[in-house]
C-alpha positions in Angstrom: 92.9 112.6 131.4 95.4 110.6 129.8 96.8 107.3 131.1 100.1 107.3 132.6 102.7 105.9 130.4 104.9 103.7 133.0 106.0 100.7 131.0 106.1 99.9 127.2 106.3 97.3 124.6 108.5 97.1 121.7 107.2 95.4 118.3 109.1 95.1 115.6 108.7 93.9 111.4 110.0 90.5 111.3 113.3 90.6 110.0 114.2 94.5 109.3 117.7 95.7 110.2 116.3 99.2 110.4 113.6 98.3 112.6 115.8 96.8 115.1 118.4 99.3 115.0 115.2 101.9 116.1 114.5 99.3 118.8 117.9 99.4 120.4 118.1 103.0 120.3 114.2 103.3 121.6 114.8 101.1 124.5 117.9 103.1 125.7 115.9 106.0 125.5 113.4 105.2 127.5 115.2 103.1 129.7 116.9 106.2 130.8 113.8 108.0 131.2 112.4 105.5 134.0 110.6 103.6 131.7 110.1 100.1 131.8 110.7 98.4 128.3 108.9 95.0 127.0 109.8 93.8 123.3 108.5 91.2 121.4 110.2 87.7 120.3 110.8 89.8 116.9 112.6 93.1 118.6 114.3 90.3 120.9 116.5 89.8 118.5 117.8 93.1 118.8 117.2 94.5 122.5 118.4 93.6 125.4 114.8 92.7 127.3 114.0 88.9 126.7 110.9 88.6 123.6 107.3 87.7 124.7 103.8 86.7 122.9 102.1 89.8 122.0 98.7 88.7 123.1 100.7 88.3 126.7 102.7 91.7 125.9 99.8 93.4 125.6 98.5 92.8 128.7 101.8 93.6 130.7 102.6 97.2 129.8 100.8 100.7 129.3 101.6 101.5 125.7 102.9 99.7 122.7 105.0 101.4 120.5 105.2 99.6 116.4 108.1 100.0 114.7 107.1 98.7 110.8 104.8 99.4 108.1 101.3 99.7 108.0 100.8 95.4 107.6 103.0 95.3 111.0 100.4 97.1 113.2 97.6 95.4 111.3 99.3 92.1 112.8 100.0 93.7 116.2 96.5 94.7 116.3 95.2 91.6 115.8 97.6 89.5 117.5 97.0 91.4 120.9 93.7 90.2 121.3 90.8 91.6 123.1 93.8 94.1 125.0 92.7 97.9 125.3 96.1 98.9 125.4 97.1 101.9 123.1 99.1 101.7 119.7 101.8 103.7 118.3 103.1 103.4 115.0 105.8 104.4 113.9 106.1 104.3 110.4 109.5 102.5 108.7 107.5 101.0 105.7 106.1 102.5 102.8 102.5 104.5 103.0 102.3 104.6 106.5 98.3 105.5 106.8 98.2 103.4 109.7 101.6 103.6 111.0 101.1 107.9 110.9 104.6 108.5 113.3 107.5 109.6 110.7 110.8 107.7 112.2 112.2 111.7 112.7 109.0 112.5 115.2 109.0 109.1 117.0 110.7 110.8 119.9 108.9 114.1 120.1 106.2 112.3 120.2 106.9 109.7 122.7 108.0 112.9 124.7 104.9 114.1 124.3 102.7 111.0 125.3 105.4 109.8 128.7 104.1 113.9 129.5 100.4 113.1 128.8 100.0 115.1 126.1 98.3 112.7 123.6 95.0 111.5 122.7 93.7 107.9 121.9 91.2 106.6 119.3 88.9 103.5 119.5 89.2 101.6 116.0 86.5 98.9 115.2 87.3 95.4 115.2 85.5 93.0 113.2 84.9 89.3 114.7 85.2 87.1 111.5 83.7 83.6 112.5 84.0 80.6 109.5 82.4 77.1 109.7 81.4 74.4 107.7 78.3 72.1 108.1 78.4 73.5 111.7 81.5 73.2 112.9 83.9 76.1 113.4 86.7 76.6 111.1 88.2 79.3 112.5 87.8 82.6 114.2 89.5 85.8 113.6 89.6 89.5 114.8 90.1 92.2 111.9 91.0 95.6 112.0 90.9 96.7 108.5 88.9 93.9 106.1 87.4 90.8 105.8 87.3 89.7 102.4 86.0 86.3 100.3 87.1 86.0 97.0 87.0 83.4 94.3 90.0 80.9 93.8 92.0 80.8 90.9 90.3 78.0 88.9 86.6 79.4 89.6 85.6 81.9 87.2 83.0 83.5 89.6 81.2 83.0 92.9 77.9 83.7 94.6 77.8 85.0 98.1 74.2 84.9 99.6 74.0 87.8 102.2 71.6 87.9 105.4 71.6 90.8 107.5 70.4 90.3 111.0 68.6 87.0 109.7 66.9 89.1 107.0 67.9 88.2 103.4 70.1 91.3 101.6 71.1 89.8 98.0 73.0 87.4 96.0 76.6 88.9 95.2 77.7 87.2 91.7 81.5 88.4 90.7 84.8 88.0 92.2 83.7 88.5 95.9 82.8 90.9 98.4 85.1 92.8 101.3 83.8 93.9 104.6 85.5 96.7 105.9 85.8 99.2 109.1 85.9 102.6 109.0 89.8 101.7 109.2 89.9 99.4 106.3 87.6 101.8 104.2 91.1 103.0 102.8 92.7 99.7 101.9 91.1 97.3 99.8 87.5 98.4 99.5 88.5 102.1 98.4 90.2 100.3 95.3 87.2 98.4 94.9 84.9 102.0 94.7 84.0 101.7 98.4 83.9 105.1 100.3 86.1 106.4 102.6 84.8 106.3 106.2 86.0 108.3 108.9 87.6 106.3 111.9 85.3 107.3 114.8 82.5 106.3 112.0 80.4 103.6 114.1 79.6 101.4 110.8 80.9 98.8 108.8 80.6 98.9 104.5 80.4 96.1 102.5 81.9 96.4 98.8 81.7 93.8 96.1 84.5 93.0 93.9 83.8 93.5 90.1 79.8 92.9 90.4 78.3 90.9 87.6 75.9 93.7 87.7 75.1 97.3 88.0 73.0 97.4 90.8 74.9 95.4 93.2 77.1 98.7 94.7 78.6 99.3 98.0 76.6 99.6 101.4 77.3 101.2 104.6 75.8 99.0 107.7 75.0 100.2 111.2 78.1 98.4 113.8 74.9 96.8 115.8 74.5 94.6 111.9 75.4 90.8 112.1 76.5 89.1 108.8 75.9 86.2 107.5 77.8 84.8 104.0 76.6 81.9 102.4 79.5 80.9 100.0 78.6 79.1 96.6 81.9 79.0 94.2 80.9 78.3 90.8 83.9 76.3 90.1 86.7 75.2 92.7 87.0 76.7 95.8 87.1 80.4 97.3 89.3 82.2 99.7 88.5 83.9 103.3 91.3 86.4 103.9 91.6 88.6 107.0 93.6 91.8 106.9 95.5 90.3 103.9 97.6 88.6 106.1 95.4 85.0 107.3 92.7 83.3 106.4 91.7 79.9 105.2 90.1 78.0 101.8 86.2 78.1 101.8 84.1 75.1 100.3 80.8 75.7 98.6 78.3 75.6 101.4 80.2 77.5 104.0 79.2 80.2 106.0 80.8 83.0 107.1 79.8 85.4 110.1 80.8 89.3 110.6 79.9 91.1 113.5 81.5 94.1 115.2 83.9 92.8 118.2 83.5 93.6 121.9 87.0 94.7 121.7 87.8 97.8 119.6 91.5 98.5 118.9 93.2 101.9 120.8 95.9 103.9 118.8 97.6 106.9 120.1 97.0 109.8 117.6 98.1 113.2 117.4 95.8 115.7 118.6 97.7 118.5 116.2 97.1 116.4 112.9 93.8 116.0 111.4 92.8 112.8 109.9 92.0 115.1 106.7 95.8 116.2 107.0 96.6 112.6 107.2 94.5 111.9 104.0 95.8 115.0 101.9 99.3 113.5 103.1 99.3 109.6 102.6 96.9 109.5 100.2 96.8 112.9 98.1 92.7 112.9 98.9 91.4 116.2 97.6 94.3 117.3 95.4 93.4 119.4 91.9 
C-alpha cells in the first residue's frame, strides 16, 4: 500500500525564475489541500516556508517534489543522504529522463500520489570512496556514475582494476565510468555501454576510448566491490561523481566502488513504461 503523503518538500534549480514561480504556485496548492510544505534554502527564495539543508529536509517530510532538470535531482539525490524518502521530478530542464513529470502533469500527478495512487522505485546508489597512501580523500554517494578520467596535460592513464580482491585488467585510454542501471543512459551509453533497466540489480563498468580492442564494457553483480588503482601517465587525473563533484587524483591513488546501503526512492508512474520513457526522451528503437 502506498505511503501516506502528509507533508512535502520543495527543491528547486539554483537560480531559475521558472522554477520558483512553480514553487510558489505548488505550495499554494498544496497548502490548501492540508498539506504541509518544506522547501529548500533554494525554493526559499521564492516561498513563503523558511529554506532548510536537504540532507535535514529529507528526513522531515513524506515526499519530495524536484522542480529542475535532470542534474537537479541528481544533486537532490545525492545531497539527501542515506533518506528513503520518495522523489518526484518534475521536469523544467531540457531531456528530463530523470526528471519524467512534464510541468503540465505535475498536478495530476501530485493528485494522484496525495490519493495513493502511485508507485515507487528503488534506484542504486553507488558509495564512491577515494584515498591516498591510506588516508581518505573523500567519500561520495552516486546515483548515476562514477567516472576517472585523465587530466588535460596527460595524454593517457592506466587504471588497474580488482574485483572483490581478484585482479580484472589494466584499462589504458582516457578512463573508465562506473555506472547504475540509472546512469547506464548518461555517460556510459555515449561511451558504448548498454542500457540497463532501473530495477536491474548490477553495476557496468565502461572504458573511455580503450587503447585496445579487447578492453569492452562489463556488467557486474551489485554484491561486486571495486578497487581502482590510478596511474596517470603524465599529470594528474580527475574523479568525478554524477558530473557534478569530485576531486584531482595523484598517481598511486585508489579508488573504491561498492553498491550503497541506501538506494535512492523515486515516485514513477505506474501508466508509463520505462520503454515509453525511452522511445520518448531518448528516441530508443526508432526506424
Amino acid at each position: 500500500m502506498a505511503r501516506p503523503i502528509r507533508s512535502v518538500g520543495l527543491c528547486l534549480k539554483r537560480d531559475s525564475a521558472p522554477a520558483g514561480a512553480a514553487a510558489r504556485a505548488l505550495e499554494e496548492w498544496l497548502a490548501e489541500r492540508g498539506v504541509r510544505v518544506e522547501v529548500d534554502k533554494e525554493a526559499a527564495r521564492w516561498a513563503t516556508a523558511s529554506g532548510r539543508e536537504r540532507s535535514e529536509l529529507g528526513r522531515r517530510v513524506d515526499l519530495l517534489v524536484v522542480l529542475g532538470g535532470d542534474g537537479t535531482l541528481l544533486a537532490v539525490a545525492r545531497e539527501i543522504g542515506s533518506s528513503a524518502v520518495p522523489i518526484l521530478g518534475v521536469n523544467l530542464g531540457q531531456l528530463g529522463f530523470l526528471a519524467e513529470v512534464a510541468p503540465e502533469e505535475q498536478l495530476d500527478m501530485l493528485g494522484r500520489v496525495l490519493k495513493g495512487d502511485y508507485e515507487t522505485v528503488e534506484r542504486m546508489r553507488l558509495e564512491v570512496f577515494a584515498e591516498r597512501g591510506g588516508r581518505e580523500l573523500a567519500r561520495y554517494l552516486a546515483l548515476n556514475d562514477a567516472v576517472i578520467t585523465r587530466s588535460e596535460l596527460s595524454r593517457m592513464i592506466d587504471l588497474e582494476m580488482l574485483v572483490d580482491g581478484a585482479p580484472v585488467t589494466t584499462y589504458h585510454g582516457d578512463g573508465l565510468i562506473v555506472s547504475t542501471p540509472t546512469g547506464s543512459t548518461a555517460y556510459t551509453l555515449s561511451a558504448g555501454g548498454p542500457i540497463l533497466m532501473p530495477g536491474a540489480r548490477v553495476f557496468v563498468l565502461t572504458p573511455i576510448c580503450p587503447h585496445t580492442l579487447t578492453q569492452r564494457p562489463i556488467v557486474l553483480p551489485e554484491a561486486a566491490r571495486l578497487e581502482i588503482r590510478v596511474f596517470p601517465r603524465e599529470g594528474h587525473a580527475q574523479l568525478t561523481v554524477d558530473g557534478q563533484t569530485g576531486l584531482t587524483l595523484e598517481s598511486g591513488d585508489r579508488v573504491m566502488v561498492a553498491a550503497s546501503e541506501h538506494p535512492a526512492h523515486f515516485v514513477v508512474d505506474p501508466y508509463r513504461s520505462r520503454f515509453d520513457v525511452l522511445r520518448t526522451k531518448l528516441g530508443w528503437g526508432a526506424g
